[in-house]
C-alpha positions as CSV (number, residue, x, y, z in Angstrom):
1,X,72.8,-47.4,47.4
2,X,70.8,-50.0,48.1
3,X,67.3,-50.1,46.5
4,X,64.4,-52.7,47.4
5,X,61.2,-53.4,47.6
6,X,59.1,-55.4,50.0
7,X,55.5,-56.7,50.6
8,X,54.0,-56.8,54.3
9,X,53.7,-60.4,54.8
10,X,52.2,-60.5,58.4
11,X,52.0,-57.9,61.1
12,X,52.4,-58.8,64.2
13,X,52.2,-56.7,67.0
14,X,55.0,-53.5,67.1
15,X,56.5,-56.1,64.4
16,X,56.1,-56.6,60.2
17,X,57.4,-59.5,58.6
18,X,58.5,-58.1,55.0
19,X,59.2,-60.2,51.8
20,X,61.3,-59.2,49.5
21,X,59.5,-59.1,45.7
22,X,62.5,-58.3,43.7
23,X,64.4,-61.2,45.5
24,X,65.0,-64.2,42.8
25,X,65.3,-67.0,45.6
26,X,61.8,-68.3,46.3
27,X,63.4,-69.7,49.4
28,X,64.5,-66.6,51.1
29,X,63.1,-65.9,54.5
30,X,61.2,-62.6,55.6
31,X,62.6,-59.9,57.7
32,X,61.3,-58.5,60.9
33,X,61.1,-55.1,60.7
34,X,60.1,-52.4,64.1
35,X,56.3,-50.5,62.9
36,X,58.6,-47.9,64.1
37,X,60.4,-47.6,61.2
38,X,57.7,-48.4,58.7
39,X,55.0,-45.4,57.7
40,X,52.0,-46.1,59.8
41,X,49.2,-46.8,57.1
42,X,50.5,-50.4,56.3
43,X,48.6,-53.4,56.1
44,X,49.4,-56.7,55.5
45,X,49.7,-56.6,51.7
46,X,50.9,-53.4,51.3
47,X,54.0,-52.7,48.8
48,X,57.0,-51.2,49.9
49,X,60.0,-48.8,48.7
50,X,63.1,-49.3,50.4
51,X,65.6,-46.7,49.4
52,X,67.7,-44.1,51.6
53,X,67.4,-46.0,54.9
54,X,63.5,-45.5,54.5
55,X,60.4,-47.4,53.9
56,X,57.8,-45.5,51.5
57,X,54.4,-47.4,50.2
58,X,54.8,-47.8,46.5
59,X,50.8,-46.8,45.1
């Protein structure tokens, strides 16, 4: 099972741009993600879980 986690980068519209923070290559790019799928209280900077096809805000 895949675990993750993520920081919102930018938000753009019904759109988030998430970057990896566990990821070792500087160089990776971020992924687009649907708001949809994300819980609704993000911000840009907000931490996230990744972990059983859902997105949870790590405190």
């Amino acid at each position: 099972m895949l675990t993750c986690t993520y920081i919102v980068e930018k938000i753009d519209g019904d759109y988030a741009m998430l970057r990896r923070t566990d990821e070792t290559d500087p160089n990776a790019e971020a992924k687009m993600v649907a708001r949809a799928l994300l819980p609704p209280e993000i911000n840009e900077g907000t931490r996230l879980l990744y972990e059983y096809l859902q997105y949870s805000i790590i405190e």
